[in-house]
PDB file of N, CA, C and O in Angstrom:
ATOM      1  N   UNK A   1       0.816  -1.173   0.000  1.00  0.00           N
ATOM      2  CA  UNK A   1       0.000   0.000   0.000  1.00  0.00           C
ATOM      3  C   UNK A   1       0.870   1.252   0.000  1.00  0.00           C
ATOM      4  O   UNK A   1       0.330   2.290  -0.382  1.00  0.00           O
ATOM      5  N   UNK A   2       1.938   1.284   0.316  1.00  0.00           N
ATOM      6  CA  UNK A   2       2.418   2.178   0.662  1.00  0.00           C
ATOM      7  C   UNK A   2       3.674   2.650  -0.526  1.00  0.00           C
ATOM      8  O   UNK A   2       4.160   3.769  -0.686  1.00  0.00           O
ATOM      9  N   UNK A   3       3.912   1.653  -1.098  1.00  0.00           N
ATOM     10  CA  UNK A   3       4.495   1.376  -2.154  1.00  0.00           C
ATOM     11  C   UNK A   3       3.689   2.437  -3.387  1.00  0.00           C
ATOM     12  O   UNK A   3       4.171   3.342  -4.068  1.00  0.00           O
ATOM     13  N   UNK A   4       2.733   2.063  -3.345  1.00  0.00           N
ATOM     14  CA  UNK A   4       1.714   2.249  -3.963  1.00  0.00           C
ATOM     15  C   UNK A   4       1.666   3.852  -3.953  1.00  0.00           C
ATOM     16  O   UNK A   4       1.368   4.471  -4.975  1.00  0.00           O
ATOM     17  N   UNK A   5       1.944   4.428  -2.862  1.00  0.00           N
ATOM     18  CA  UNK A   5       1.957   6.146  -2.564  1.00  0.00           C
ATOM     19  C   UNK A   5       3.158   6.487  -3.126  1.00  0.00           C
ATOM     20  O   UNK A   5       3.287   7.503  -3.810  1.00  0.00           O
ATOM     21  N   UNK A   6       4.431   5.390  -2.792  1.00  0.00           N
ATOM     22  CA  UNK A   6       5.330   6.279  -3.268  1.00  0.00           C
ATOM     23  C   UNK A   6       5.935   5.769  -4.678  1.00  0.00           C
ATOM     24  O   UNK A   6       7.139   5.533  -4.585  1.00  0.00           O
ATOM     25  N   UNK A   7       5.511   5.593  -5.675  1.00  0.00           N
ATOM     26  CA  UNK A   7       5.808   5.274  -6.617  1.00  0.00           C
ATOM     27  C   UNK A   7       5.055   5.891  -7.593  1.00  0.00           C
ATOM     28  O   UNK A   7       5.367   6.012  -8.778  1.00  0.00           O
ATOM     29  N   UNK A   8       3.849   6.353  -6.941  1.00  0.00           N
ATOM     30  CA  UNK A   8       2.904   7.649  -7.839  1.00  0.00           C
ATOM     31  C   UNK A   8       2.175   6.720  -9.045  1.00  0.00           C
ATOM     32  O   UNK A   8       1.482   5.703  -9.018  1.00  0.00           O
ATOM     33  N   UNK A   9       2.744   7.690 -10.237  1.00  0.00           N
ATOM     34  CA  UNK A   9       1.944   7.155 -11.251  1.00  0.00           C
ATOM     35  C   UNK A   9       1.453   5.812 -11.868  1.00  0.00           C
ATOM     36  O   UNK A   9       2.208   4.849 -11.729  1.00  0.00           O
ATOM     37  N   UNK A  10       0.114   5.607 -12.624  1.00  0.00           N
ATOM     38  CA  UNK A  10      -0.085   4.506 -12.229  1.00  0.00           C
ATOM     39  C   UNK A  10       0.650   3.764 -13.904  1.00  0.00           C
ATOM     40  O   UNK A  10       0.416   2.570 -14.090  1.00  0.00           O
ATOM     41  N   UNK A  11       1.260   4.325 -14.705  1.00  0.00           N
ATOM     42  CA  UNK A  11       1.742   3.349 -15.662  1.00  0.00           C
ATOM     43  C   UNK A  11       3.610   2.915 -14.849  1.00  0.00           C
ATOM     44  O   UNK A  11       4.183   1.873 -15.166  1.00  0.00           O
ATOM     45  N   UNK A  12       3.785   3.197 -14.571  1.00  0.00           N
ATOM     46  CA  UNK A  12       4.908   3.078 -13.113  1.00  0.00           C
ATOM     47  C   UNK A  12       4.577   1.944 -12.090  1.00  0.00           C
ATOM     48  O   UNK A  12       5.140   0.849 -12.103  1.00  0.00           O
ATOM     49  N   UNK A  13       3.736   2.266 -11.320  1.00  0.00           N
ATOM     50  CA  UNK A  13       3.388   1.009 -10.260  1.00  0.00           C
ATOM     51  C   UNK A  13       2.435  -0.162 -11.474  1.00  0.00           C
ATOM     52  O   UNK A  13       1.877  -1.168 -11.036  1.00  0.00           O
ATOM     53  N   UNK A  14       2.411   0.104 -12.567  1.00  0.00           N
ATOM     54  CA  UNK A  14       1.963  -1.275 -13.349  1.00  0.00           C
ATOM     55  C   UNK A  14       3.133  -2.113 -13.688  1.00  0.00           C
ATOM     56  O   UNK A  14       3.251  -3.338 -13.707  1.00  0.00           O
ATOM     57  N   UNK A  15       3.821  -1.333 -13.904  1.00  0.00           N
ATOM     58  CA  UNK A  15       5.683  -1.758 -14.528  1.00  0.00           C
ATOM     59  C   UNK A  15       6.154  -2.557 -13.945  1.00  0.00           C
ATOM     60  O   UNK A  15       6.279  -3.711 -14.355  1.00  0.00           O
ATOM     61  N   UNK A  16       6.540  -2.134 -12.825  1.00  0.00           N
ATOM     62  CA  UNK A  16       6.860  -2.861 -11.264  1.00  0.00           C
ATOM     63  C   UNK A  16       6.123  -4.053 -10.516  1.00  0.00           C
ATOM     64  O   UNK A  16       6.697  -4.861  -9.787  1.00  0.00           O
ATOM     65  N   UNK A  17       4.733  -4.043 -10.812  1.00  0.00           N
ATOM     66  CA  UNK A  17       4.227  -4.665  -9.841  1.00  0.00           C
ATOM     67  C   UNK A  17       3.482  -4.935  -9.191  1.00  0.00           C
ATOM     68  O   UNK A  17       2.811  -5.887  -8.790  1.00  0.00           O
ATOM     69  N   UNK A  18       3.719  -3.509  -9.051  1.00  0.00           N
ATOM     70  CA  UNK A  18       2.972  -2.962  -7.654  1.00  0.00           C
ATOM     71  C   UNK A  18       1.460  -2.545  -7.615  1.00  0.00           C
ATOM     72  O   UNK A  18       0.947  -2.144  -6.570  1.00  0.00           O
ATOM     73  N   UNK A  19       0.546  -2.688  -9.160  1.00  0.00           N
ATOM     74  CA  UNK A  19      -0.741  -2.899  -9.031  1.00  0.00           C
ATOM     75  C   UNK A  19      -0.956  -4.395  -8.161  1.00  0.00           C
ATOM     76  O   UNK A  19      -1.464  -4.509  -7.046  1.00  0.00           O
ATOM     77  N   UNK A  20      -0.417  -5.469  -9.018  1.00  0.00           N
ATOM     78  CA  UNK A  20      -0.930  -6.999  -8.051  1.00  0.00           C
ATOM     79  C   UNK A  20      -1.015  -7.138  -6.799  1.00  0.00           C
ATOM     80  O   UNK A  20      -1.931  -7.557  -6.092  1.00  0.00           O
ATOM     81  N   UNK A  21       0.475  -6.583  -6.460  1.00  0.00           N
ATOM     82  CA  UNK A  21       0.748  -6.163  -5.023  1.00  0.00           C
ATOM     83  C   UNK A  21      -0.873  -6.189  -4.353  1.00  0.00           C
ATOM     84  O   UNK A  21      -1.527  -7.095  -3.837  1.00  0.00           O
ATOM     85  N   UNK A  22      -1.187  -4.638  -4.650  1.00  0.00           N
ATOM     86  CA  UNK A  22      -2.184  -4.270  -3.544  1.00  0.00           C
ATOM     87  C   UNK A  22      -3.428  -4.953  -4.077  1.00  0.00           C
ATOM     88  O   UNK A  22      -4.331  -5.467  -3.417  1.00  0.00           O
ATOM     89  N   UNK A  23      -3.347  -4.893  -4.967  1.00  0.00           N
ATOM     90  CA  UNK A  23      -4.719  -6.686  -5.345  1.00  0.00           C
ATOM     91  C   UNK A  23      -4.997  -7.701  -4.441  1.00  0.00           C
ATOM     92  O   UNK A  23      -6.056  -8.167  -4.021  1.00  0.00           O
ATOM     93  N   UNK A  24      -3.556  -8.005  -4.179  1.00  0.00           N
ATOM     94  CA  UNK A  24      -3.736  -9.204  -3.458  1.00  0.00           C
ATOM     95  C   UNK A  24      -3.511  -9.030  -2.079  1.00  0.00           C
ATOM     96  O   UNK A  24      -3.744  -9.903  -1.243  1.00  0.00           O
ATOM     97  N   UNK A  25      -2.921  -7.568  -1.758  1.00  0.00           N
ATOM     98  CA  UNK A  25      -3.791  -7.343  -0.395  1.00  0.00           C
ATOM     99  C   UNK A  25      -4.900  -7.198   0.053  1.00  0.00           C
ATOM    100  O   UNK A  25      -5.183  -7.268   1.249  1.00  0.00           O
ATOM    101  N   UNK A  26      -5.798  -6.938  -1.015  1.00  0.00           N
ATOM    102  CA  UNK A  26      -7.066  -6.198  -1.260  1.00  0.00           C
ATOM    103  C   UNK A  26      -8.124  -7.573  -0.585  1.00  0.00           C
ATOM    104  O   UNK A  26      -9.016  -7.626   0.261  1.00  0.00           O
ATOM    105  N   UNK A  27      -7.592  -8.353  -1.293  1.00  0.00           N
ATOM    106  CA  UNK A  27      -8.195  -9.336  -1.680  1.00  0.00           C
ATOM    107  C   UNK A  27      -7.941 -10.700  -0.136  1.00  0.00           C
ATOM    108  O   UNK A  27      -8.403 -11.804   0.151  1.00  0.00           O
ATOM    109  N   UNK A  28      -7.397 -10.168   0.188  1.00  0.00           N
ATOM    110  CA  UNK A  28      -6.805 -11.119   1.164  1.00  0.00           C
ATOM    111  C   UNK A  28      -7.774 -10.154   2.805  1.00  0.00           C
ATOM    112  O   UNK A  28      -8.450 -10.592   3.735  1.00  0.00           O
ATOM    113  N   UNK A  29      -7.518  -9.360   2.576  1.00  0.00           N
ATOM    114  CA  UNK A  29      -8.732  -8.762   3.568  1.00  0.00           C
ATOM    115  C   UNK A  29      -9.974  -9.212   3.667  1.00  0.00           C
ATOM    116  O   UNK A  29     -10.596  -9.335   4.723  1.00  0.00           O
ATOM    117  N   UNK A  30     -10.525  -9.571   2.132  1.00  0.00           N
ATOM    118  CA  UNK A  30     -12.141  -9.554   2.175  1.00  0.00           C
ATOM    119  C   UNK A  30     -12.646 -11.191   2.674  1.00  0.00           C
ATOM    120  O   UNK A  30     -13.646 -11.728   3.151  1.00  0.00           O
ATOM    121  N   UNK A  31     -10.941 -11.655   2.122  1.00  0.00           N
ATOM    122  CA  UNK A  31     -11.407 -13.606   2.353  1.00  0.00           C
ATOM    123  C   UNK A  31     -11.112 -13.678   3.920  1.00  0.00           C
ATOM    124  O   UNK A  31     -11.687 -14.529   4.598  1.00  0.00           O
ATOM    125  N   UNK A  32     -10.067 -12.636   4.581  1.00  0.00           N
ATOM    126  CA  UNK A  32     -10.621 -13.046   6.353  1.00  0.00           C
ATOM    127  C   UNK A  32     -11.849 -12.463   6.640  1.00  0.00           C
ATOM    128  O   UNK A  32     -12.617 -13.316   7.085  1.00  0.00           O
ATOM    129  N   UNK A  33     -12.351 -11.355   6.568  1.00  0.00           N
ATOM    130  CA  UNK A  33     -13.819 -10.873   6.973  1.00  0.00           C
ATOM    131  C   UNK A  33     -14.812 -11.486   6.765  1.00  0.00           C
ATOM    132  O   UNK A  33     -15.808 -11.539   7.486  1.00  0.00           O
ATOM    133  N   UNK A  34     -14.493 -12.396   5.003  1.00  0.00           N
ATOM    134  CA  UNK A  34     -15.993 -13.380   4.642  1.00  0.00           C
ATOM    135  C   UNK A  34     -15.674 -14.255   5.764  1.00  0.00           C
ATOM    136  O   UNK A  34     -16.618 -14.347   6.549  1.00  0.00           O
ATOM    137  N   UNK A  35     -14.202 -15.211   6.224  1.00  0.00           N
ATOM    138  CA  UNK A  35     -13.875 -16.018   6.956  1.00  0.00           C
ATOM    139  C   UNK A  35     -14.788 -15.578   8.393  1.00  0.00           C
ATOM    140  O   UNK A  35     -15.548 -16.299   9.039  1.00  0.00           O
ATOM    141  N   UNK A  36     -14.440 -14.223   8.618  1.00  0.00           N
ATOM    142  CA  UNK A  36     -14.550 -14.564  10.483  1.00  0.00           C
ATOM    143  C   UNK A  36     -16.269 -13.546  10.377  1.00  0.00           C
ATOM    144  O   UNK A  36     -16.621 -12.824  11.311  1.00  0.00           O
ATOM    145  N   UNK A  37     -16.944 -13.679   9.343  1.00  0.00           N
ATOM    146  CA  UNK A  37     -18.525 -13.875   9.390  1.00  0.00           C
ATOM    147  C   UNK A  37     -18.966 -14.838   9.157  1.00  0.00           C
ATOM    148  O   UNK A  37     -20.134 -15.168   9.361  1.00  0.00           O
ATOM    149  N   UNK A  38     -18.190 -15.419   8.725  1.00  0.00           N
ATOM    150  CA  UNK A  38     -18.878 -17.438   8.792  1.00  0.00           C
ATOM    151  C   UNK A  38     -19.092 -18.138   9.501  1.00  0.00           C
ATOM    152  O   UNK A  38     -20.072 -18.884   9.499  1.00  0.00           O
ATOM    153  N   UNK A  39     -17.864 -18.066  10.640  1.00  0.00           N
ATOM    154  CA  UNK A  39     -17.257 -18.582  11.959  1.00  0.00           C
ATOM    155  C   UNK A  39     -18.398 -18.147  12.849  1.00  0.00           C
ATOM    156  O   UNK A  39     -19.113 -18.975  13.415  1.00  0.00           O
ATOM    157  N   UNK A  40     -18.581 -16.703  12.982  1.00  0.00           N
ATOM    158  CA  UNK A  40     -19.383 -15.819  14.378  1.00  0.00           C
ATOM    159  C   UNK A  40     -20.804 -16.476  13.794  1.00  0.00           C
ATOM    160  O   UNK A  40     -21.522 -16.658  14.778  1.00  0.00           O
ATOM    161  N   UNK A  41     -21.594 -16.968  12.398  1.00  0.00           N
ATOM    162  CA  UNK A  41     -22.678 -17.521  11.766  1.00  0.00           C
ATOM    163  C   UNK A  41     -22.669 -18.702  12.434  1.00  0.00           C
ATOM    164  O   UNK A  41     -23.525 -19.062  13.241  1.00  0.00           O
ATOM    165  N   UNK A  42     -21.259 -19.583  11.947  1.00  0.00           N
ATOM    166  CA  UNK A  42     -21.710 -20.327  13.018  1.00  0.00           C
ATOM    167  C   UNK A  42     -21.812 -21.000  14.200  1.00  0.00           C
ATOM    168  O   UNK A  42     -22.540 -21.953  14.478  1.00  0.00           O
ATOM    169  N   UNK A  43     -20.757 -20.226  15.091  1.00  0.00           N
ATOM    170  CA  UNK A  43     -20.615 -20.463  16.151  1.00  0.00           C
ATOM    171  C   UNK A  43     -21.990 -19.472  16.972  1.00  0.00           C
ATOM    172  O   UNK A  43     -22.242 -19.749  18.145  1.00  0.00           O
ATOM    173  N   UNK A  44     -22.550 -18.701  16.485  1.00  0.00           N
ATOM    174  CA  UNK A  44     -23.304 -18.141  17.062  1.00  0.00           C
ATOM    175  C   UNK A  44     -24.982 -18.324  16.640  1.00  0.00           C
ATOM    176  O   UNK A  44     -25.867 -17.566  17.037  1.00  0.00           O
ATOM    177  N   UNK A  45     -25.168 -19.398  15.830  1.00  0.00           N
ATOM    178  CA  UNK A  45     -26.484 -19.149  15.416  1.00  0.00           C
ATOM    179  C   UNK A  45     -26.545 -20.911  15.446  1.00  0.00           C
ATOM    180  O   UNK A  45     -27.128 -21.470  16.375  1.00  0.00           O
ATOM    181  N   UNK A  46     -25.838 -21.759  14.260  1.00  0.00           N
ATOM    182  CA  UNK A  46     -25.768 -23.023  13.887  1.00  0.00           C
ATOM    183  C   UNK A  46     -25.567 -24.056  15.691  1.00  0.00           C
ATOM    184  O   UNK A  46     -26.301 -24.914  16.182  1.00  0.00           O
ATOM    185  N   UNK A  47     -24.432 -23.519  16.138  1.00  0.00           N
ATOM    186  CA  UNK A  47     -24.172 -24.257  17.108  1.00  0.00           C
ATOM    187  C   UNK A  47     -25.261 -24.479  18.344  1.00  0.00           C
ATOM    188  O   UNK A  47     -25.808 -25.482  18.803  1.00  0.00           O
ATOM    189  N   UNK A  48     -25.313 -23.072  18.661  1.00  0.00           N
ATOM    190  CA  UNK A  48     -26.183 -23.278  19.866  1.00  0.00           C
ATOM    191  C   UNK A  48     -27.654 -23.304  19.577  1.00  0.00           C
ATOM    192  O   UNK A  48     -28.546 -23.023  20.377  1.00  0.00           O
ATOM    193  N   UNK A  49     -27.822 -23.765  18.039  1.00  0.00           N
ATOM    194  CA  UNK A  49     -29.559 -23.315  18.322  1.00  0.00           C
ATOM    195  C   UNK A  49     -29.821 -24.934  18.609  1.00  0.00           C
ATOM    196  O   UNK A  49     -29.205 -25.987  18.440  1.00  0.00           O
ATOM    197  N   UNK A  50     -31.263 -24.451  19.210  1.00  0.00           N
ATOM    198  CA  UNK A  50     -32.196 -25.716  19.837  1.00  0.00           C
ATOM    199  C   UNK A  50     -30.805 -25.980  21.161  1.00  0.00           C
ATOM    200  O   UNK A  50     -30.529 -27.162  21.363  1.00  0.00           O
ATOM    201  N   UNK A  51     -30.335 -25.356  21.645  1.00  0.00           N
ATOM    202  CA  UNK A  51     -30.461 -25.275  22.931  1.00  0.00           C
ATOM    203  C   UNK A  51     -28.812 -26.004  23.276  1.00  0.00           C
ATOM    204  O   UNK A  51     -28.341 -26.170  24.401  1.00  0.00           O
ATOM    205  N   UNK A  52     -28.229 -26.314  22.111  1.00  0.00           N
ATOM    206  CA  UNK A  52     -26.773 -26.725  21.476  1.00  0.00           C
ATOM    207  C   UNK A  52     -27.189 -27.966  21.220  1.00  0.00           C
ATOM    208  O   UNK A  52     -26.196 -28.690  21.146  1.00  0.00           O
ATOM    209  N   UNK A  53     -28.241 -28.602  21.038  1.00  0.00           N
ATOM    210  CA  UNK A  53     -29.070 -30.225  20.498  1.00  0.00           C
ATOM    211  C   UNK A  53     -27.935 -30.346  19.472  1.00  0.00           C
ATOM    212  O   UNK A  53     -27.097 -31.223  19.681  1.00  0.00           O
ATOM    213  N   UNK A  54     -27.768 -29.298  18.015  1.00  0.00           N
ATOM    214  CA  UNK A  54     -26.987 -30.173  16.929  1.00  0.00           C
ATOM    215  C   UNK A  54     -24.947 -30.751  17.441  1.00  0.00           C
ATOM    216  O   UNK A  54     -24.186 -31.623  17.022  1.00  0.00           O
ATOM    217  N   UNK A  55     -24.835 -29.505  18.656  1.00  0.00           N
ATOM    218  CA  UNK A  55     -23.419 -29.528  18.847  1.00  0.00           C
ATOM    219  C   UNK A  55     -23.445 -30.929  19.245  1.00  0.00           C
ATOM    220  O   UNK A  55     -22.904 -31.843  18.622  1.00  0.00           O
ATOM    221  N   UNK A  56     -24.341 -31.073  20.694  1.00  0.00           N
ATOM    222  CA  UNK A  56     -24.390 -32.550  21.544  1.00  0.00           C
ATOM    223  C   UNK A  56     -24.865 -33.806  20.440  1.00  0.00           C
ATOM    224  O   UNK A  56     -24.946 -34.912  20.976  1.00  0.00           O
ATOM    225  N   UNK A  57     -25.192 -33.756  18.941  1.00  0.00           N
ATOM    226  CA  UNK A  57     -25.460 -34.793  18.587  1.00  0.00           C
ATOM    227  C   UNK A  57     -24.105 -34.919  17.706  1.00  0.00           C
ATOM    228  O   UNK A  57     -23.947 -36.098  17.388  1.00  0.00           O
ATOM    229  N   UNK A  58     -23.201 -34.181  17.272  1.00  0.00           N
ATOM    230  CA  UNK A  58     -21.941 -33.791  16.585  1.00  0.00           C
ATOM    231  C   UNK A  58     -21.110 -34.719  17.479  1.00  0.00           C
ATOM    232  O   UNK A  58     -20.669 -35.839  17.220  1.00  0.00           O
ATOM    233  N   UNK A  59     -20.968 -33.723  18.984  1.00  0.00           N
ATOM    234  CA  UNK A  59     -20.181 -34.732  19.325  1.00  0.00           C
ATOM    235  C   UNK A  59     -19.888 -35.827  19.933  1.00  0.00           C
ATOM    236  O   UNK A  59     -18.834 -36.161  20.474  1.00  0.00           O
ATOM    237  N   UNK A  60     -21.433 -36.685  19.756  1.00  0.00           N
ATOM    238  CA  UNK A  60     -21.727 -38.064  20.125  1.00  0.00           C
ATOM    239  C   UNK A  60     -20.630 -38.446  19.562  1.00  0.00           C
ATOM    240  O   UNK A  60     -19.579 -38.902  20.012  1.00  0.00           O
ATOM    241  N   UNK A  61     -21.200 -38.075  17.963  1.00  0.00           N
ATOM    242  CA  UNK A  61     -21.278 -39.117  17.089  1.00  0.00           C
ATOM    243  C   UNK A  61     -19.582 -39.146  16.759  1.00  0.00           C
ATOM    244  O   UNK A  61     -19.119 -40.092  16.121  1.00  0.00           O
ATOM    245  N   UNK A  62     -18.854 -38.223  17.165  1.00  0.00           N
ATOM    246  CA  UNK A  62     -17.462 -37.755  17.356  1.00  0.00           C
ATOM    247  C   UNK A  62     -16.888 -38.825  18.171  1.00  0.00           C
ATOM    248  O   UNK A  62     -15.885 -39.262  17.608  1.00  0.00           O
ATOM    249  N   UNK A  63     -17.156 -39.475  19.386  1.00  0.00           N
ATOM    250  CA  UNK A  63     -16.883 -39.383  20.368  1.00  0.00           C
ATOM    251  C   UNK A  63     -17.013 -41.236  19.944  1.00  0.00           C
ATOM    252  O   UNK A  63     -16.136 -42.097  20.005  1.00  0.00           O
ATOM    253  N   UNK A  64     -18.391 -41.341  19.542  1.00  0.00           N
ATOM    254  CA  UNK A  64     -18.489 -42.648  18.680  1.00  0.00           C
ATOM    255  C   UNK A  64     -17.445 -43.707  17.803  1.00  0.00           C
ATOM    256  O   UNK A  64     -17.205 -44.915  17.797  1.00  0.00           O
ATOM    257  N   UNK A  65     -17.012 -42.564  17.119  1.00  0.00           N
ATOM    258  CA  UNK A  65     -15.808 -42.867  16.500  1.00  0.00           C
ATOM    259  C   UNK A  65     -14.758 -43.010  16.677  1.00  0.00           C
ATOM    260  O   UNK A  65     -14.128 -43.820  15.999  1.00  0.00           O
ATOM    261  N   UNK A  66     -14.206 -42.317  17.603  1.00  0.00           N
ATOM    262  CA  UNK A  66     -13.393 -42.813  18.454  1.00  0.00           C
ATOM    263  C   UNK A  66     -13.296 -43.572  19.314  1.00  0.00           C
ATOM    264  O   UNK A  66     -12.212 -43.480  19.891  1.00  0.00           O
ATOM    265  N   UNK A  67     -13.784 -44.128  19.596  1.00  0.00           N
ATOM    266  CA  UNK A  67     -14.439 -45.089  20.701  1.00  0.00           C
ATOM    267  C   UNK A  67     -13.889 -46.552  19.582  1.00  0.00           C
ATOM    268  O   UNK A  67     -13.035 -47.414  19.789  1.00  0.00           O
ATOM    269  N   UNK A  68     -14.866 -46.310  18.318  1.00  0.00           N
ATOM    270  CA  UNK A  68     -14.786 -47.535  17.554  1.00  0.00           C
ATOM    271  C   UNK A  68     -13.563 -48.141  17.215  1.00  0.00           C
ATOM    272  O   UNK A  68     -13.445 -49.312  16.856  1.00  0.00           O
ATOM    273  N   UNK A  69     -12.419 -47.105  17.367  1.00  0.00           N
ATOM    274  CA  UNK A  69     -11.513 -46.620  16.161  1.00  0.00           C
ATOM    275  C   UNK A  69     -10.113 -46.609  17.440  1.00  0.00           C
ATOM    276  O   UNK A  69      -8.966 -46.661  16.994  1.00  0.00           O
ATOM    277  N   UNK A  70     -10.243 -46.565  18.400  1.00  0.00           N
ATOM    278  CA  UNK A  70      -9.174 -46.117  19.305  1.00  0.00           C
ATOM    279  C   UNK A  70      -8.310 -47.356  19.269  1.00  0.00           C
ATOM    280  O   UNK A  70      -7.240 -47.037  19.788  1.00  0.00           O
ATOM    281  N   UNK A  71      -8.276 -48.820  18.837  1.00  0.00           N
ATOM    282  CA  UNK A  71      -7.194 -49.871  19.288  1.00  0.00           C
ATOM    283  C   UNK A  71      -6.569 -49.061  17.792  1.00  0.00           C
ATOM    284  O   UNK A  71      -5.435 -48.595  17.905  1.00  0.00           O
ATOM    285  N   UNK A  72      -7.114 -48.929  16.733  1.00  0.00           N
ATOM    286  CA  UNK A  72      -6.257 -48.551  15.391  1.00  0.00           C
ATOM    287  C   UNK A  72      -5.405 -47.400  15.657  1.00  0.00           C
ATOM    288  O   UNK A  72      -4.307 -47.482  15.107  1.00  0.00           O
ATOM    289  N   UNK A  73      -5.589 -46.438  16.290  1.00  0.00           N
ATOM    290  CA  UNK A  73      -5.296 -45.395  16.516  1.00  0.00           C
ATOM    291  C   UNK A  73      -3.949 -45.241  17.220  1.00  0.00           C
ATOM    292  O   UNK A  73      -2.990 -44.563  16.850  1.00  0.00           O
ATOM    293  N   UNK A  74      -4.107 -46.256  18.663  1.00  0.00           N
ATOM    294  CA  UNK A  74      -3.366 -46.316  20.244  1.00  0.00           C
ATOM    295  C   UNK A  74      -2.036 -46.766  19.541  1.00  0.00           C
ATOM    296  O   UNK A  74      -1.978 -47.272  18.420  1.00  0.00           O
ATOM    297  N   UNK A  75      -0.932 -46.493  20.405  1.00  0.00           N
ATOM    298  CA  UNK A  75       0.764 -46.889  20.380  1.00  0.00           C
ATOM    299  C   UNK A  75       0.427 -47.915  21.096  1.00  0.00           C
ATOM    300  O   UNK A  75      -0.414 -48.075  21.980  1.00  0.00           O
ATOM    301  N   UNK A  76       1.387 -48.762  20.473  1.00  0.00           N
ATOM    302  CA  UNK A  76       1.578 -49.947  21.138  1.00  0.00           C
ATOM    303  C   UNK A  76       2.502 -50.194  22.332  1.00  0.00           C
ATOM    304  O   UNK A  76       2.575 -51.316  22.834  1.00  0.00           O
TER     305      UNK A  76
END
């Protein structure tokens, strides 16, 4: 970004680079914000609704599997 100020004109910062540059800073901002509105979606709406019923049936069935699965798993 800053690059970007001091290099001025824009057939100059195309030359260089330094358009992609801030592209892909640009761009790298919007994929954590979509990221951490997905997360707060669903840690805050998906998880606990019905009272956290889908979390507690998640991690039965989690818990299941391991259970089934633990001699494959264990060091000998």
């Amino acid at each position: 970004m800053h690059g970007q100020q001091v290099f001025g004109g824009h057939g100059y910062i195309r030359e260089w680079g330094q358009e992609q540059l801030v592209r892909d800073v640009r761009i790298t901002r919007i994929y954590e914000g979509t990221n951490g509105i997905q997360a707060l979606d669903l840690m805050g709406r998906k998880v606990v609704a019905n009272g956290g019923a889908y979390y507690r049936r998640f991690s039965s069935e989690v818990r299941a599997f391991i259970e089934a699965n633990e001699s494959e798993f264990s060091t000998p």
